[in-house]
C-alpha positions in Angstrom: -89.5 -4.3 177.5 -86.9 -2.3 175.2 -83.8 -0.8 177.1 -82.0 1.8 174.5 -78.5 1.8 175.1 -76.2 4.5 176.1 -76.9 5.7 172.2 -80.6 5.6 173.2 -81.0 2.8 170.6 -82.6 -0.6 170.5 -82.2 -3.1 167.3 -84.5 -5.7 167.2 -84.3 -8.4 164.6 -87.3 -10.5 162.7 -87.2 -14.5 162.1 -85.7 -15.1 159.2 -87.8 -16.9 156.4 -90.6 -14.2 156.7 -93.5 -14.7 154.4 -93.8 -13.3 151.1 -96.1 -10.3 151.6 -93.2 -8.6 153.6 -91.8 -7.9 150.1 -95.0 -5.7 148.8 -95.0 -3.9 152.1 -95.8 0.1 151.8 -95.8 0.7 155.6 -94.1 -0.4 158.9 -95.9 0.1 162.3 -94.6 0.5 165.3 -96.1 0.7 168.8 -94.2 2.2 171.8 -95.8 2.3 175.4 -95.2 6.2 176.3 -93.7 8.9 174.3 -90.0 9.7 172.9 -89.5 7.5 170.3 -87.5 10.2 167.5 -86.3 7.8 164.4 -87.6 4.4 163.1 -85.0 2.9 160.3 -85.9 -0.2 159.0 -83.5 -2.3 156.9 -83.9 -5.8 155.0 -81.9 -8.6 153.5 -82.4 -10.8 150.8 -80.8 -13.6 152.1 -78.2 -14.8 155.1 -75.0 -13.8 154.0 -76.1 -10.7 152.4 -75.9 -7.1 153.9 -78.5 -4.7 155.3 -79.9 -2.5 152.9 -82.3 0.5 154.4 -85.7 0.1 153.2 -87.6 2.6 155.2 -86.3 5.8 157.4 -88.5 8.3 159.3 -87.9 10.8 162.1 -90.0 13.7 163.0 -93.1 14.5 161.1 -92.5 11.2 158.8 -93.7 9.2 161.4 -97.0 9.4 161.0 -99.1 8.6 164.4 -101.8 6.1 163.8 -104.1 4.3 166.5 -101.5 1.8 167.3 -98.2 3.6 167.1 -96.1 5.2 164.2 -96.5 4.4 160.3 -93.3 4.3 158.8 -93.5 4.4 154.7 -91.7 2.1 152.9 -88.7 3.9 150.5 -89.7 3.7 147.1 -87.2 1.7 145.2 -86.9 -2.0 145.0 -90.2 -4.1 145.4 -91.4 -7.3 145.3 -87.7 -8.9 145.9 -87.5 -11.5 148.5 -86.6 -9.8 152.1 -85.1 -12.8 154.3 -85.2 -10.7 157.5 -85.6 -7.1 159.0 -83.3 -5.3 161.3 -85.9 -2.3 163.0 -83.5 0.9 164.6 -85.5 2.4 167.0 -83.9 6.0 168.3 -85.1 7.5 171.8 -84.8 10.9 173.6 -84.1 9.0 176.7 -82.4 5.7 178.3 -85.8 4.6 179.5 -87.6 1.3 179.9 -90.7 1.5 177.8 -92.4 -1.7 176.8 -93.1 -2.7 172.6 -96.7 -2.9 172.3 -96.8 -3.8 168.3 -94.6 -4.4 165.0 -97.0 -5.1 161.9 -96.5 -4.7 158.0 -98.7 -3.1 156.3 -98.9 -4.6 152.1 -99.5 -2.3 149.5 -103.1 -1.3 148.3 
């Protein structure tokens, strides 16, 4: 279950070590029993001590609705370098309780 904070955020964080087709990856998907989800940001790092940098951002009409939640496209910019771990910023109308139903990547064509 995701509880958004006063904010109306949640920040969930991957393993670290993921496998290498995270790096080619064109979409993010994420699935949200119920409605209200406003803003998906996704950011990666390369490594443990290095910083967050913002690989995907959508809000609105950029998150496109598929069968099993929101596609959020990858910014284009750097590719194919090694992403140690993701950091997903999920943004709510509400404070509500709403369970995560799925997080998948989706690798370039």
């Amino acid at each position: 279950m995701l509880q958004p904070d006063s904010r109306r955020r949640v920040v969930l964080l991957s393993p670290s070590k993921l496998p290498d087709a995270v790096r080619s990856a064109e979409e993010f998907v994420v699935g949200v029993q119920g409605t209200g989800l406003t803003r998906v940001r996704v950011q990666g790092r390369r490594d443990a001590r290095g910083g967050w940098i913002t690989i995907a951002d959508a809000s609105g009409a950029a998150m496109r609705q598929v069968v099993d939640g929101f596609a959020i496209k990858r910014s284009p910019g750097a590719r194919d370098r090694p992403i140690e771990r993701l950091r997903i910023e999920l943004t709510f109308r509400t404070t509500n309780t709403r369970p995560l139903t799925r997080i998948s990547v989706n690798p370039s064509r």
